[in-house]
Backbone as a printed PyTorch tensor [residue, N CA C, xyz], in Angstrom:
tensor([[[  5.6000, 106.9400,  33.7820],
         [  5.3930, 108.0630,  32.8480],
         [  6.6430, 108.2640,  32.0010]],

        [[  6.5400, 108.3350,  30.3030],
         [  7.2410, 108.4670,  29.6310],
         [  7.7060, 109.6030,  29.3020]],

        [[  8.5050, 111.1220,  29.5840],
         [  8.5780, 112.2370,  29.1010],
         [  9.1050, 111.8970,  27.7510]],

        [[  8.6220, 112.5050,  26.2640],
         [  9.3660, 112.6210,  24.8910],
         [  9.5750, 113.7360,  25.1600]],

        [[ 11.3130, 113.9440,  24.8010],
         [ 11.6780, 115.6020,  24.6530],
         [ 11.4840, 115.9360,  23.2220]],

        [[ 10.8660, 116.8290,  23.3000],
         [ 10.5910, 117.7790,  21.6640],
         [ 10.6610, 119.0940,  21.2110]],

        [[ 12.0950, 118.8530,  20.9930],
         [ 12.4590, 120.3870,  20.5850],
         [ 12.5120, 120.6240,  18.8510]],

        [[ 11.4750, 119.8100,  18.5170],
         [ 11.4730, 120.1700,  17.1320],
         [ 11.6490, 119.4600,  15.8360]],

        [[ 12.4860, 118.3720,  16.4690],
         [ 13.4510, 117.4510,  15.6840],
         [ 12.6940, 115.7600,  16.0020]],

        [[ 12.9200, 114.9700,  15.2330],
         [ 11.7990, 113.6440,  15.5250],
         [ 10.3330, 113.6510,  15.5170]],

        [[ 10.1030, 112.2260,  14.9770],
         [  8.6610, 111.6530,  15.3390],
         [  7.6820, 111.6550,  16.3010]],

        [[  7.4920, 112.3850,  17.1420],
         [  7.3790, 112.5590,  18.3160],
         [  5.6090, 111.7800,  18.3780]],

        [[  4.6610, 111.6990,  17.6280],
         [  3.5200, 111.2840,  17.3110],
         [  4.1030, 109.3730,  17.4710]],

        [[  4.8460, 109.1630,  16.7450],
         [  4.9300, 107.8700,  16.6060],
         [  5.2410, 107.4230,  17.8450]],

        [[  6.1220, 107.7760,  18.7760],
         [  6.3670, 107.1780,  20.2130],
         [  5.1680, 107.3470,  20.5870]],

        [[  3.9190, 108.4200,  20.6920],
         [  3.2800, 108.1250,  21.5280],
         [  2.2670, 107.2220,  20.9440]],

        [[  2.2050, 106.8120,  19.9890],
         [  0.9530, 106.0190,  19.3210],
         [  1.2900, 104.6950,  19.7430]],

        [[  3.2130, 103.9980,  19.6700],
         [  3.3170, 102.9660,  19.9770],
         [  3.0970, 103.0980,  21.9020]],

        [[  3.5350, 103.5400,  22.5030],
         [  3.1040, 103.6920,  24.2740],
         [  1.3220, 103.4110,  24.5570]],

        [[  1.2650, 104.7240,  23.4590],
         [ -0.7460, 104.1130,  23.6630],
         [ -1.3020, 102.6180,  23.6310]],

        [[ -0.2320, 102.0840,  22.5400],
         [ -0.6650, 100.6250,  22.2130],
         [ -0.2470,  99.5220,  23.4680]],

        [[  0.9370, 100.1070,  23.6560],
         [  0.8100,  99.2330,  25.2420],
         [  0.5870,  99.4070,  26.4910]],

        [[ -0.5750, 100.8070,  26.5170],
         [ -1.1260, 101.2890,  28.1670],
         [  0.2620, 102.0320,  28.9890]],

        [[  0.6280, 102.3420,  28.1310],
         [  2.0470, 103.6530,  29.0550],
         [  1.8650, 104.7370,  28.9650]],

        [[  1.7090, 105.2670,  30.1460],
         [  1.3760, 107.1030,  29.6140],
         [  2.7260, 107.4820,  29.2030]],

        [[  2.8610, 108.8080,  28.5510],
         [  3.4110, 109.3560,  27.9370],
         [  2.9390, 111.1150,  28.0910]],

        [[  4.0530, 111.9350,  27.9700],
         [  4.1790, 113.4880,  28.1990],
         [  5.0030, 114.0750,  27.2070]],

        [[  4.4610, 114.9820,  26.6330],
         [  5.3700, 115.5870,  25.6840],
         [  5.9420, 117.2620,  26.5290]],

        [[  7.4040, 116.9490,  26.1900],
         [  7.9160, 118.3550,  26.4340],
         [  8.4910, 119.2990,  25.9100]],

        [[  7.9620, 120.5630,  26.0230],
         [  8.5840, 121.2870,  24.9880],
         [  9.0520, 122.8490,  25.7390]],

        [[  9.2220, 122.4420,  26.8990],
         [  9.7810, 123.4040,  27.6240],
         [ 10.8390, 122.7240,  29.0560]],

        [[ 11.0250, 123.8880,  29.5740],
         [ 12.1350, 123.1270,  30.8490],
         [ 10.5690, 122.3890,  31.7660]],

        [[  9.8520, 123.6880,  32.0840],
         [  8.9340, 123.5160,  32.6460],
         [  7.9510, 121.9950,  32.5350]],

        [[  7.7940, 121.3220,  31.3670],
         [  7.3920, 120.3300,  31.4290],
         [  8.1030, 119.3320,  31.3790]],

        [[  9.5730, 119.4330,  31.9250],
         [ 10.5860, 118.2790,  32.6590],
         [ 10.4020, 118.0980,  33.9680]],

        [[  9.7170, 118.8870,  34.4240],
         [  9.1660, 118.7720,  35.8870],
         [  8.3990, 117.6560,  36.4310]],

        [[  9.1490, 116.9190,  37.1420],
         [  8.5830, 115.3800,  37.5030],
         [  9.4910, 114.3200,  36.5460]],

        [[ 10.0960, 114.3200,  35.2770],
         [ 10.1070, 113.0520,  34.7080],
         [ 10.7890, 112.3420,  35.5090]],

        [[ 10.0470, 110.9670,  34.8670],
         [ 10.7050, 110.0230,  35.1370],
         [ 11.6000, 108.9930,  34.5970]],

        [[ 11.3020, 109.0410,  33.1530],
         [ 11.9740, 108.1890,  32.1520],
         [ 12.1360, 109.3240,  30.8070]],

        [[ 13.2720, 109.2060,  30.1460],
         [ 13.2440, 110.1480,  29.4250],
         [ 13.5620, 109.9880,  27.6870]],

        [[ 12.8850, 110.4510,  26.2600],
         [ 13.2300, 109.6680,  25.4410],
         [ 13.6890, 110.9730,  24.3670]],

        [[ 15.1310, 110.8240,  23.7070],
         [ 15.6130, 112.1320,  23.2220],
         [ 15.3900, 111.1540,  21.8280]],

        [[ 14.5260, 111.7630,  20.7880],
         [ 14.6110, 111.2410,  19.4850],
         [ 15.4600, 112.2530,  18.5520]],

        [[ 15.8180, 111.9330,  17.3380],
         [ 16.4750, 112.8340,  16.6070],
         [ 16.5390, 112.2030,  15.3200]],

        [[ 16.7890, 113.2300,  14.2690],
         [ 17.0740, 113.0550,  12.6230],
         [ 17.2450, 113.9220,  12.4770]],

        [[ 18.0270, 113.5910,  10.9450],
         [ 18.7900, 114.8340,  10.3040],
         [ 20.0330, 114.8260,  10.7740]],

        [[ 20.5440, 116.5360,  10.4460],
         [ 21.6180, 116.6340,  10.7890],
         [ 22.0430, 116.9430,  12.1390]],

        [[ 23.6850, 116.3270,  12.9570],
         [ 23.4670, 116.2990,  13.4710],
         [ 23.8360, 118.1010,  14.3130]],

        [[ 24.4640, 118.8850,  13.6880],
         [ 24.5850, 120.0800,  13.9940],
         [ 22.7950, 120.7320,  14.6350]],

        [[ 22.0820, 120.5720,  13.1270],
         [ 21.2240, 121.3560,  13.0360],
         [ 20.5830, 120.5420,  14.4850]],

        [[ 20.7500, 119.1860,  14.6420],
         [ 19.8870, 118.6380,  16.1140],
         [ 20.2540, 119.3600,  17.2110]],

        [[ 21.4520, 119.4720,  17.1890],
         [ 22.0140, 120.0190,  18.6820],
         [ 21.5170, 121.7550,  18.7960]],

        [[ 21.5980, 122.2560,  17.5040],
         [ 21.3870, 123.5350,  17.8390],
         [ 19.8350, 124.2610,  17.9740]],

        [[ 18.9850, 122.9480,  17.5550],
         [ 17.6530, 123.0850,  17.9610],
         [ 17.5440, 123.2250,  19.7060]],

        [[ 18.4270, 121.7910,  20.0080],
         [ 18.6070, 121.3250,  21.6290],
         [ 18.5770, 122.5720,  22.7460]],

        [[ 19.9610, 123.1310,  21.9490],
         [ 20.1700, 124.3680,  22.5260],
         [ 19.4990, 125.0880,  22.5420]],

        [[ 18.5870, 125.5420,  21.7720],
         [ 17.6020, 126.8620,  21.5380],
         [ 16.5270, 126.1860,  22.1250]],

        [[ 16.2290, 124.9270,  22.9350],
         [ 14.7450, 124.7980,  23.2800],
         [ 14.4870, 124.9380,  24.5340]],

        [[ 15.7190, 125.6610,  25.3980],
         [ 15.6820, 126.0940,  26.6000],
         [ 15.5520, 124.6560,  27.7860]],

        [[ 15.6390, 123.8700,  27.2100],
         [ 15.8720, 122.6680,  28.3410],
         [ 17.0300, 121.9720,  28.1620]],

        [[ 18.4160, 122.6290,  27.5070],
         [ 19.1930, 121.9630,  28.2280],
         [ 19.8130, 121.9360,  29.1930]],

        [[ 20.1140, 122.9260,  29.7750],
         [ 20.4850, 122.7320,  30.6510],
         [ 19.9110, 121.6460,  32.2080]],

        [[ 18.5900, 122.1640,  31.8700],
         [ 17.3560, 120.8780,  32.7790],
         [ 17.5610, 119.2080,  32.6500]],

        [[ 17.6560, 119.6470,  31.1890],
         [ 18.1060, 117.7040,  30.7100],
         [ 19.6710, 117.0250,  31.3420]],

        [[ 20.3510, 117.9660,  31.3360],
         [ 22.1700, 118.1660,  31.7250],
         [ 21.7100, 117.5480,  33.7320]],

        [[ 20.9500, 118.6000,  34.3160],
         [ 20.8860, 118.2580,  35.4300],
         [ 19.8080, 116.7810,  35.6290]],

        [[ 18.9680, 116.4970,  34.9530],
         [ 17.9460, 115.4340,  35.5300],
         [ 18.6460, 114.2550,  35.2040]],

        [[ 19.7440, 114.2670,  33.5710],
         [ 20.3780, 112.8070,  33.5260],
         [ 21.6610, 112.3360,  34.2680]],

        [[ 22.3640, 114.0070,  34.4660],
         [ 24.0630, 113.4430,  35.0150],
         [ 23.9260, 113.6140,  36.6780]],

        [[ 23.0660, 114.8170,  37.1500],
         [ 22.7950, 114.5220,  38.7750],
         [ 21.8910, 113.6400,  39.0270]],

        [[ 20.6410, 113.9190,  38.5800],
         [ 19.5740, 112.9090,  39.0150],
         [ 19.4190, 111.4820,  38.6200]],

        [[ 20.7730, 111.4410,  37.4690],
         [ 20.4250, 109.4720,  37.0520],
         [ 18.9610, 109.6180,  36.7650]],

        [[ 18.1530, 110.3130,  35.8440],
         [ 16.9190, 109.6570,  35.3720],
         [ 17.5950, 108.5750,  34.7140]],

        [[ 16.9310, 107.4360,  33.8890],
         [ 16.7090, 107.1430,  32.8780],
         [ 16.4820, 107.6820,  31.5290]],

        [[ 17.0530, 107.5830,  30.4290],
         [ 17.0550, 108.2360,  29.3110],
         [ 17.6700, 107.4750,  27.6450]],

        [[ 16.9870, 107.6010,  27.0190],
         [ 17.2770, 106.7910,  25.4600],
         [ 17.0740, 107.5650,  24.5670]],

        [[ 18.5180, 107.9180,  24.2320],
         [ 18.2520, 108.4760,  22.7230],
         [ 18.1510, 107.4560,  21.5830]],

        [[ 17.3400, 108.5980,  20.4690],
         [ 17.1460, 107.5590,  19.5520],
         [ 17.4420, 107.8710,  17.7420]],

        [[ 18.6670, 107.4200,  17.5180],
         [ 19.1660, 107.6980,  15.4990],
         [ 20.2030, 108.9890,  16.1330]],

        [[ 19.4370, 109.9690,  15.4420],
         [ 20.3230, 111.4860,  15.6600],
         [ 20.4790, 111.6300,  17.2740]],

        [[ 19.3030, 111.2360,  17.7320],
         [ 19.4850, 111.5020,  19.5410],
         [ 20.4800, 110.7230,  20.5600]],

        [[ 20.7870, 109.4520,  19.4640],
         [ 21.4530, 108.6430,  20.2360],
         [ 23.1860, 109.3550,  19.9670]],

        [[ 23.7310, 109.9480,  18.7470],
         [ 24.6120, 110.6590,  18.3430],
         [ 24.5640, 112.0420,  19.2020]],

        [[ 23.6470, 112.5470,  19.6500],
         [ 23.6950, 113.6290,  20.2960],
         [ 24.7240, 113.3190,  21.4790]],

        [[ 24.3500, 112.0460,  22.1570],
         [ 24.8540, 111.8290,  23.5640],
         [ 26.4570, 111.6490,  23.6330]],

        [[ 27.2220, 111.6940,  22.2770],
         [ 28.4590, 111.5380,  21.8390],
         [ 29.1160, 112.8930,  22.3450]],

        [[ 30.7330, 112.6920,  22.1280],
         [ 31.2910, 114.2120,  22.6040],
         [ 31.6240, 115.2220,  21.3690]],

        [[ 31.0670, 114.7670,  20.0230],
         [ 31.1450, 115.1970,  19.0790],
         [ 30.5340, 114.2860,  17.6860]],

        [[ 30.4410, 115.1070,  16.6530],
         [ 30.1330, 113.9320,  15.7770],
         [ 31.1170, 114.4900,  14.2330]],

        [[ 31.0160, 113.7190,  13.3570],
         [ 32.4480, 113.8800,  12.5090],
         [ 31.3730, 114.5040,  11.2390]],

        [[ 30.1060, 114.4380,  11.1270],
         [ 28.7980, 115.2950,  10.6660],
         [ 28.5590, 116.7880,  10.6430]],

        [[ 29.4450, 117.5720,  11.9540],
         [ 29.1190, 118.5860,  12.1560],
         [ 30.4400, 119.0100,  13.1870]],

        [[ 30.4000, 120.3590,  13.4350],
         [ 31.6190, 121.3130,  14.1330],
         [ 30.9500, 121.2290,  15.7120]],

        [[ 29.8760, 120.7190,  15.9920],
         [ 29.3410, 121.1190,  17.5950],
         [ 29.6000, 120.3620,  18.7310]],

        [[ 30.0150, 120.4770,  19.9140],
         [ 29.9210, 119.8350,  20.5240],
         [ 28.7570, 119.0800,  21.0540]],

        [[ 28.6390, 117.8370,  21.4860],
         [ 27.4200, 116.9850,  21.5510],
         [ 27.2810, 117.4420,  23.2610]],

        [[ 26.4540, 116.0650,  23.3140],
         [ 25.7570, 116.5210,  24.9510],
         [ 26.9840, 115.9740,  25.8810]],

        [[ 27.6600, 115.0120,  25.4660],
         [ 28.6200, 114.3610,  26.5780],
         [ 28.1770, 113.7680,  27.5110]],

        [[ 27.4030, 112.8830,  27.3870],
         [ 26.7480, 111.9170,  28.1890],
         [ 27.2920, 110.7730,  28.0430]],

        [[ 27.6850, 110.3810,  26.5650],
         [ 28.8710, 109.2960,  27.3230],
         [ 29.7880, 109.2270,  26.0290]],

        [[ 30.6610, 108.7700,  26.9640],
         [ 31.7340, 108.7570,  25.9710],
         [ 32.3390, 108.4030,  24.9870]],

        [[ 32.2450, 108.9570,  23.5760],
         [ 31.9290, 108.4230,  22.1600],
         [ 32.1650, 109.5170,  21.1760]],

        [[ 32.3620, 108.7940,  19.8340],
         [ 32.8070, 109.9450,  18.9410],
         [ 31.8480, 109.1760,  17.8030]],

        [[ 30.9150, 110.2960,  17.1130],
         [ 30.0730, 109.4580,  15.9670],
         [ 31.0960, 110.1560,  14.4790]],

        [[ 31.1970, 108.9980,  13.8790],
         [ 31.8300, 108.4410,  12.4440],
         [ 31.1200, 108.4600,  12.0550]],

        [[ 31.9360, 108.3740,  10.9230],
         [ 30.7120, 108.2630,   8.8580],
         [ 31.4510, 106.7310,   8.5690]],

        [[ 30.3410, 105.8090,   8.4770],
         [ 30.8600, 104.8550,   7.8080],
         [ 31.7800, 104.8030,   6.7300]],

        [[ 32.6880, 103.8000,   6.2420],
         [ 33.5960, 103.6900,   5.4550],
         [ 32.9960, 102.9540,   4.2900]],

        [[ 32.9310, 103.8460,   3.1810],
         [ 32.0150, 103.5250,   2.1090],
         [ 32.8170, 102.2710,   1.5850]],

        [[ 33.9840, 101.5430,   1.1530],
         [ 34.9760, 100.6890,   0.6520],
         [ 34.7680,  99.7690,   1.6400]],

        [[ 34.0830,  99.2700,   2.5360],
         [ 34.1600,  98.1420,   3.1600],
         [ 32.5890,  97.5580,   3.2270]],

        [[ 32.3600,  98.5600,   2.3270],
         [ 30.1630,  98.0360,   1.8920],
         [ 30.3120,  97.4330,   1.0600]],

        [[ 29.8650,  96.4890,   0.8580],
         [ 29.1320,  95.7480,  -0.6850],
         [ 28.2360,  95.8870,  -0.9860]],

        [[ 27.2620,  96.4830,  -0.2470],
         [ 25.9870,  96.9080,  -1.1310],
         [ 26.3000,  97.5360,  -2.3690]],

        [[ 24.9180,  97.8590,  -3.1200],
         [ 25.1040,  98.6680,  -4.1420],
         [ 24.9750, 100.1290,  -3.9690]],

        [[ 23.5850, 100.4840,  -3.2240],
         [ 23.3580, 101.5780,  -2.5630],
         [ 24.7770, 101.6880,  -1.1120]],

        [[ 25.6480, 101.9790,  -0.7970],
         [ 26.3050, 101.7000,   0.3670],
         [ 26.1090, 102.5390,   1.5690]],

        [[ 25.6310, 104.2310,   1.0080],
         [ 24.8180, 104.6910,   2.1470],
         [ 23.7660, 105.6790,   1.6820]],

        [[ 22.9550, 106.0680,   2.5420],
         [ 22.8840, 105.7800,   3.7370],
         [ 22.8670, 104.0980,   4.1540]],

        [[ 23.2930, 103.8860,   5.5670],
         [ 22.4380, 102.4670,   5.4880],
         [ 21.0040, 102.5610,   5.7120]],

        [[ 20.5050, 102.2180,   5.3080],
         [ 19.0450, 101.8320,   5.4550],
         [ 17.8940, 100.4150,   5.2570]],

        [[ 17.1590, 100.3770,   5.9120],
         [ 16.6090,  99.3010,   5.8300],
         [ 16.9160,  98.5270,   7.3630]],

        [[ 15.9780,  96.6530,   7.2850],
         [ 16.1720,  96.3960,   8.4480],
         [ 17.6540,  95.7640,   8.3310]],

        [[ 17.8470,  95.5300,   9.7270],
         [ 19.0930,  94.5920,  10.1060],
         [ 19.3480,  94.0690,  11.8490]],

        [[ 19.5670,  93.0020,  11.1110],
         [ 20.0960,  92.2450,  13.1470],
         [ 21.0220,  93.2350,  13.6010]],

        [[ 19.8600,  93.3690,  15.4010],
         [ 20.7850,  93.7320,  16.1160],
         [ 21.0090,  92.5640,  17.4210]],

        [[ 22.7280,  92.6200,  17.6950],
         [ 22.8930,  91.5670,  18.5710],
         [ 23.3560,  92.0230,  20.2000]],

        [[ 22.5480,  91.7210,  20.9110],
         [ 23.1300,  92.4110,  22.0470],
         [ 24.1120,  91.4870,  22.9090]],

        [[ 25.1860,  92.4480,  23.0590],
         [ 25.8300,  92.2950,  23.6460],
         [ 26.5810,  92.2430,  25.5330]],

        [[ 25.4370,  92.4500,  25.7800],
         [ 25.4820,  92.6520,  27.3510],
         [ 23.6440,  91.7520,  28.0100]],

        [[ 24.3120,  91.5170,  28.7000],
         [ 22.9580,  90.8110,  29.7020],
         [ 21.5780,  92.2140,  30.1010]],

        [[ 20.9620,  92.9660,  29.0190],
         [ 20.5630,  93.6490,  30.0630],
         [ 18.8300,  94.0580,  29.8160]],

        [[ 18.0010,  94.6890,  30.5590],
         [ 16.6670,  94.6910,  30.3730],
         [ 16.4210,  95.4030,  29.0660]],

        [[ 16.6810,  95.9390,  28.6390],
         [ 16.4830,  96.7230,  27.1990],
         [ 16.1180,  95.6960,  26.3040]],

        [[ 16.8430,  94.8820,  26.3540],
         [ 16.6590,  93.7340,  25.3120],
         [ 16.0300,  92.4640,  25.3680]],

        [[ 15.3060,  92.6460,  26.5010],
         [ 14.8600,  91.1530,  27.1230],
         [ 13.6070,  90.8390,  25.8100]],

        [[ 13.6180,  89.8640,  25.9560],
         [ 12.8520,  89.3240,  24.8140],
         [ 13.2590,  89.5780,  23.3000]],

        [[ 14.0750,  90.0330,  23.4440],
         [ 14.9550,  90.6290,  21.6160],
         [ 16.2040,  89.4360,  21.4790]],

        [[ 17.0910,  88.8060,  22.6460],
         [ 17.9320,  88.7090,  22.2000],
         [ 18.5220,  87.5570,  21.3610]],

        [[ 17.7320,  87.2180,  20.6570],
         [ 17.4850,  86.3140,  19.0240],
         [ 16.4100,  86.9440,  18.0920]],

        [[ 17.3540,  86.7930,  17.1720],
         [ 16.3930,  86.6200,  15.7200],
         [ 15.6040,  88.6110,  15.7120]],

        [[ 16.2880,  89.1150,  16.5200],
         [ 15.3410,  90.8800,  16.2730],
         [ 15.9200,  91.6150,  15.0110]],

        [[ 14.9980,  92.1920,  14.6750],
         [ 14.9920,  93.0180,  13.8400],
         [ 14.9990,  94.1370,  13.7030]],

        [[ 15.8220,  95.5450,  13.4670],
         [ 15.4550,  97.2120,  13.3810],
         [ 15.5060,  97.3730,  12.0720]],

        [[ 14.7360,  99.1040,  12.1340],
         [ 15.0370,  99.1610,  10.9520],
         [ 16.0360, 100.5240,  11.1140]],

        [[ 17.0250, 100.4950,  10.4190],
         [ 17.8990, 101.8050,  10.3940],
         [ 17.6680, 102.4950,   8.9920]],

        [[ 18.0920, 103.8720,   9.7700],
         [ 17.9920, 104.8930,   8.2670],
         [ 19.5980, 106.0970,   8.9710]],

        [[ 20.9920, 106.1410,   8.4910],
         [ 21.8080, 106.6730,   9.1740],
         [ 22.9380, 106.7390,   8.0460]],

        [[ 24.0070, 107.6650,   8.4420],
         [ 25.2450, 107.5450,   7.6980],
         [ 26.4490, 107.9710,   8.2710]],

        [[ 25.9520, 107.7400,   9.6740],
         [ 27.2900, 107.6390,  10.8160],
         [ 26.8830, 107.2310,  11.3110]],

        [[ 27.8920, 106.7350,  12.2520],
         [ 27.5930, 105.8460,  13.7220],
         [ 28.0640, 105.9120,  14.8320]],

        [[ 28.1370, 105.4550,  15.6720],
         [ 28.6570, 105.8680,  17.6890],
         [ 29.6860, 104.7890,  17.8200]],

        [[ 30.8050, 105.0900,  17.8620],
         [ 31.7180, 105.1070,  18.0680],
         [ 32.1280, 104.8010,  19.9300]],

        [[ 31.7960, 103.5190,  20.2530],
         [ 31.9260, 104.0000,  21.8660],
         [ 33.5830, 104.2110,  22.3340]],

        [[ 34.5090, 105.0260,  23.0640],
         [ 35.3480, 104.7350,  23.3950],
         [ 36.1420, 104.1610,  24.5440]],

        [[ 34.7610, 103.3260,  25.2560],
         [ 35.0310, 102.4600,  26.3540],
         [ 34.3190, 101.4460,  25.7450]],

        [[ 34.7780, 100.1990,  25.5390],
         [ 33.8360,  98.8720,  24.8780],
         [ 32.7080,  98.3780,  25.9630]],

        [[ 33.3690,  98.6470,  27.5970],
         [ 31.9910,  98.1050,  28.0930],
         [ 30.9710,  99.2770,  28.2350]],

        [[ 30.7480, 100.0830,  27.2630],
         [ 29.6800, 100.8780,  26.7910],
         [ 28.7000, 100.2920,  25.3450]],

        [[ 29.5290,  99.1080,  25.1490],
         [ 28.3840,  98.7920,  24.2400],
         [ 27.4460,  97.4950,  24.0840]],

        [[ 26.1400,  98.1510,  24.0920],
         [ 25.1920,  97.4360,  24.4680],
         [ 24.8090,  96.3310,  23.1520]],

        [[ 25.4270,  96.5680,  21.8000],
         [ 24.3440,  95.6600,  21.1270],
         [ 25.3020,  96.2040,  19.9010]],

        [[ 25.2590,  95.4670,  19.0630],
         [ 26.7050,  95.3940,  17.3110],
         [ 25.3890,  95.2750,  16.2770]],

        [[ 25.2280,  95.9500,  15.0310],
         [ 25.2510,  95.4600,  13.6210],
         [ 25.9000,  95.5180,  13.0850]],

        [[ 25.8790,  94.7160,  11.8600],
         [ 27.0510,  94.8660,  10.7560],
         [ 26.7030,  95.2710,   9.5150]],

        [[ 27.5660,  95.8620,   9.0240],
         [ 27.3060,  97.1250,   8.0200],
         [ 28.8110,  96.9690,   7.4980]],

        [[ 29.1430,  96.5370,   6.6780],
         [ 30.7750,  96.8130,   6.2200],
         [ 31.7390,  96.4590,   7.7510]],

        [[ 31.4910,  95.7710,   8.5210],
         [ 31.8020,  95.5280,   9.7750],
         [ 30.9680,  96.3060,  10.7570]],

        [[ 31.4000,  94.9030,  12.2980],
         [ 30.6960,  95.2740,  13.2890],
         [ 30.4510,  97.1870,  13.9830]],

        [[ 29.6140,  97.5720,  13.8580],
         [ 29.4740,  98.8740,  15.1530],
         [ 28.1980,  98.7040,  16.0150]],

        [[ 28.4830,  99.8010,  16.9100],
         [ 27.9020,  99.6260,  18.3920],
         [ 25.9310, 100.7100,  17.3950]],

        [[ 25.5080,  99.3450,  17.9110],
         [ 23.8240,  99.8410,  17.6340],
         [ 23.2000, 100.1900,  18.4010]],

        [[ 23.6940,  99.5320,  19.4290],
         [ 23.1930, 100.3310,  20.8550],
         [ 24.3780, 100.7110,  21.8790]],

        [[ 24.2840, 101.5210,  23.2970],
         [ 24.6600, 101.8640,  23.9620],
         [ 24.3800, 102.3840,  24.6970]],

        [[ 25.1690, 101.4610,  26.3650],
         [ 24.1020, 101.8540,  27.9320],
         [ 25.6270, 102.4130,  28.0750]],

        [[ 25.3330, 103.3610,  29.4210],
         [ 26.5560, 103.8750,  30.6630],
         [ 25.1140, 104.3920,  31.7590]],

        [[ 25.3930, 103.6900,  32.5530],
         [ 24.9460, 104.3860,  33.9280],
         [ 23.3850, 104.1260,  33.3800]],

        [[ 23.0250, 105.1130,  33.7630],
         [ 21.3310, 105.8040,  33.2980],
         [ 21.1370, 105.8410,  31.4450]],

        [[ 21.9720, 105.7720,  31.0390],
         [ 21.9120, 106.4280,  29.7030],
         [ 21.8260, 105.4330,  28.4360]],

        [[ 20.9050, 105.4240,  28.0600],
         [ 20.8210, 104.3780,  27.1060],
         [ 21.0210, 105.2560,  25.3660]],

        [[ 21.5210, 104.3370,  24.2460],
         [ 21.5140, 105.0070,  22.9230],
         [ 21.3510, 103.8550,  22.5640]],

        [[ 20.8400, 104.4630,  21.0660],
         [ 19.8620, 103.3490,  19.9010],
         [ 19.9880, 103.7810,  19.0690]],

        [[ 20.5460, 103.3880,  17.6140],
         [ 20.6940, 103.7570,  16.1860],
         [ 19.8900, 103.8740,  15.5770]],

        [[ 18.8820, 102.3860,  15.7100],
         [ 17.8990, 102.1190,  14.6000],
         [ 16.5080, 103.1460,  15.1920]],

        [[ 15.6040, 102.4720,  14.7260],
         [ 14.6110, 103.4860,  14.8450],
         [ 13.7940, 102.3440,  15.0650]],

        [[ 13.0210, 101.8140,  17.0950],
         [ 12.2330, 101.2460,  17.3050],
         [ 10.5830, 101.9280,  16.7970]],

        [[ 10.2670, 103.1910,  16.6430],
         [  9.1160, 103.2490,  16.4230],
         [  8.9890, 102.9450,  14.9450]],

        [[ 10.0080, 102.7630,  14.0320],
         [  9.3700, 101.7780,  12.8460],
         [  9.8770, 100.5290,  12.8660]],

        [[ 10.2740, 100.0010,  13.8080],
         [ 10.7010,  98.8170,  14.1870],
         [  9.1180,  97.1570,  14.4680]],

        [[  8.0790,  97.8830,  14.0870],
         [  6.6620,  96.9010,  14.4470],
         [  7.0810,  96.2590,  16.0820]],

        [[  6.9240,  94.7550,  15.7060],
         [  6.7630,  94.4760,  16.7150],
         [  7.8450,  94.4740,  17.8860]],

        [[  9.3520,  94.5180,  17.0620],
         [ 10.1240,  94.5060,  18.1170],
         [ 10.4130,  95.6810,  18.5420]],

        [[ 10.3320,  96.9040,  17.8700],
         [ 10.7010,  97.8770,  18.5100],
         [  9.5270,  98.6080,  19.6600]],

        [[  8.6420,  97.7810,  19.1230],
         [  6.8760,  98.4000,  20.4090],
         [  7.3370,  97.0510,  21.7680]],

        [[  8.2900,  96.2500,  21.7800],
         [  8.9060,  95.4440,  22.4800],
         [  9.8770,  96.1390,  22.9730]],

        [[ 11.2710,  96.6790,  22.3670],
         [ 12.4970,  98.0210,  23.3730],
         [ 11.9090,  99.1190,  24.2250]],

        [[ 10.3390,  99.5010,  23.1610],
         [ 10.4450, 100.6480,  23.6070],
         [  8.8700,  99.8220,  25.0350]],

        [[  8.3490,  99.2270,  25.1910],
         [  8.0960,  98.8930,  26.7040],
         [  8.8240,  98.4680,  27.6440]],

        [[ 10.0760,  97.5050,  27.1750],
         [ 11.1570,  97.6330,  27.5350],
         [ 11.5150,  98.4290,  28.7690]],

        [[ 12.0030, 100.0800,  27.7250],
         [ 12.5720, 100.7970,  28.7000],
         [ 11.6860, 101.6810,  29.9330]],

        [[ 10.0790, 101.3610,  28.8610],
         [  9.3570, 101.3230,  30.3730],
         [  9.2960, 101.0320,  31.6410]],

        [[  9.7300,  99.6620,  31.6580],
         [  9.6990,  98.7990,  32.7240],
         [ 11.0220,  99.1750,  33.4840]],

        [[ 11.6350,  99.7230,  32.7890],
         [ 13.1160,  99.5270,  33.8150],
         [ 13.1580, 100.2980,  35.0760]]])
């Protein structure tokens, strides 16, 4: 069983349409009360990242989320803004993040883009993973995301990072610690590979 937390912020329709497609149940929560039982947990986010956190706060489950990921080791993947949430701050906004692992989210450095558009970044791009691990099984050649962002996660332990794109140089696209997984791009518009991460973290 998949809990999506939904306090307001994210696609929350699109995770469950891709889960439907591969026979995974799925639970939407929008209280503490329906954190009760999870087992796998998926924090999506966009926008800003202030205004994300202070939704977080006002949706009366954080503190529930605080206890099920750092005592109980659920499983858990944030995803774009959600994956920035799990940072100890972001350089976007004055709030403190969730502190789940340890990281500081940046604004890309517009002078080291060659694009024309240089941000947001957007669009697809290789992601390469960097660690041996189930998240990525079957991804790790030739995958594709698509990102839409204009900061990024910053890990400040390197063996926290799970997976590099490049954008004006390498950053961390993904990122595991413990239980805790983060993701930049955005697997639910990702087609086939991201309906691939996100059974993925089913299975784990």
């Amino acid at each position: 069983m998949i809990t999506i937390i939904d306090y307001g912020v994210g696609n929350i329709n699109a995770f469950v349409n891709v889960y439907k497609r591969v026979d995974v149940a799925v639970k939407i929560a929008k209280t503490k009360e329906d954190l009760d039982g999870a087992e796998k947990l998926i924090l999506p986010g966009v926008g800003h990242f202030d205004h994300a956190m202070t939704e977080l706060n006002n949706s009366g489950m954080r503190d529930k989320l605080d206890d099920l990921v750092l005592n109980h080791k659920i499983p858990v993947i944030g995803i774009c803004v959600g994956m920035q949430m799990m940072a100890n701050n972001s350089d976007e906004g004055k709030m403190e993040g969730l502190k789940w692992i340890d990281a500081t989210v940046k604004k890309f450095d517009e002078t080291k883009i060659n694009q024309v558009t240089r941000l947001p970044h957007m669009g697809w791009n290789d992601v390469k993973p960097v660690k041996n691990i189930e998240l990525f099984k079957g991804l790790e050649d030739n995958a594709i995301f698509y990102f839409l962002h204009t900061y990024y996660f910053q890990c400040n332990n390197a063996e926290d990072i799970m997976a590099v794109t490049d954008y004006g140089g390498e950053f961390s696209s993904a990122a595991h610690h413990e239980n805790k997984y983060g993701i930049q791009f955005h697997p639910e518009k990702s087609h086939h590979y991201g309906e691939i991460l996100l059974h993925n973290f089913a299975k784990l």
